[in-house]
N, C-alpha and C positions, 0 to 999 in steps of 0.2 A: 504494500500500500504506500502510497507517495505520502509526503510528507504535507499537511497543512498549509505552511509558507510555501514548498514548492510550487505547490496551486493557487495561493493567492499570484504569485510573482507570474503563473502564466496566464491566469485572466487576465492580469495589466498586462504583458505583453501582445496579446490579443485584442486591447481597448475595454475591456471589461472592465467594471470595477463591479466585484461580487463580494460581499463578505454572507458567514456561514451564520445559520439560523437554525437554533435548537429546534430539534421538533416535536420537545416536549412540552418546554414552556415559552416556547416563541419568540425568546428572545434572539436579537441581534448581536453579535460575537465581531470582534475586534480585539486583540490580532487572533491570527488564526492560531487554532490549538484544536486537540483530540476529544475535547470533553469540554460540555457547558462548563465554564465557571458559574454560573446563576445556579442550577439545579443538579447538576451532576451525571445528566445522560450524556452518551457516549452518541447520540444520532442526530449528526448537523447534515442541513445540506447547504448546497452555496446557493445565493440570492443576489440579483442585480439591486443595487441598491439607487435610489434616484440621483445622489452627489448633493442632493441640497441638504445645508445643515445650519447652525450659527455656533459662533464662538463661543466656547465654553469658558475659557482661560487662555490667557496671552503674558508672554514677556517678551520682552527686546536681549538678544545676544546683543552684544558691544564687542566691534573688532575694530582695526584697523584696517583703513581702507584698501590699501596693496594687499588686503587678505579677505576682500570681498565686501569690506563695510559690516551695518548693522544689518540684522534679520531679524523674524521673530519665530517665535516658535509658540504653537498656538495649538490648544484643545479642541475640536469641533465636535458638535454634538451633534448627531447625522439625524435627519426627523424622522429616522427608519428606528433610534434608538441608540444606535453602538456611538461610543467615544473613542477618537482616533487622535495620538497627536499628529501634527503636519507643519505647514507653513504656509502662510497666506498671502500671496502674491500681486504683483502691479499698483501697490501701493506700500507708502513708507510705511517701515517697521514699525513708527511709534503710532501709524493711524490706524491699526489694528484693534478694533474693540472688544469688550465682552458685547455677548448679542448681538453681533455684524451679522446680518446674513452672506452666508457665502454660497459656492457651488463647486467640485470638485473637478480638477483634470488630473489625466495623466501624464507627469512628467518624467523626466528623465536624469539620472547620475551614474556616476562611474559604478556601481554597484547595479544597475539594473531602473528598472520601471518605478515610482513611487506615484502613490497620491498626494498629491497639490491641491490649494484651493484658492480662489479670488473673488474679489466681493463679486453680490450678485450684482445684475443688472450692467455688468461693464464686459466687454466683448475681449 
């Protein structure tokens, strides 16, 4: 049997964004693993999940610039249920709110495919 993270990492390389939903008590699951955390069955299946969520929690890294600047790094709460952390894109680190609505994409790092997010409403 493939590994949990292996299958989230090839839905996003596919454009998918699915995360896994118990399907005993229905909850949404973030990061991927073998067994609810919530309830403790062992039977997820994976789900498209829609990308829209809002901030849950935000901070600002602080770098120096020749090291990419400031970012933030931010909690979104998916209105499917699961919390993801991420980072929140095309706006400055510090205009990052709590309760921003945002929307997910998938981006891209030297390690592979990630979820990204940007406020809603901006292209």
């Amino acid at each position: 049997m493939e590994a949990p993270a292996v299958t989230f990492q090839k839905f996003l390389q596919a454009g998918e964004i699915r995360l896994q939903q118990c399907d005993a008590c229905r909850r949404q699951i973030f990061y991927p693993r073998t067994i609810c955390p919530h309830c403790g069955q062992g039977s997820l299946t994976w789900e498209r999940v829609s990308g829209r969520g809002v901030v849950y929690s935000t901070t600002v890294v602080r770098q120096r610039p020749e090291r990419g600047g400031d970012y933030n790094v931010a909690i979104i709460e998916l209105v499917e249920g699961a919390r993801m952390m991420s980072r929140v894109q095309g706006i400055a680190a510090t205009e990052v709110s709590i309760g921003m609505t945002v929307v997910a994409l998938i981006g891209s790092s030297e390690a592979g495919p990630l979820i990204l997010f940007k406020p809603a409403g901006t292209t």
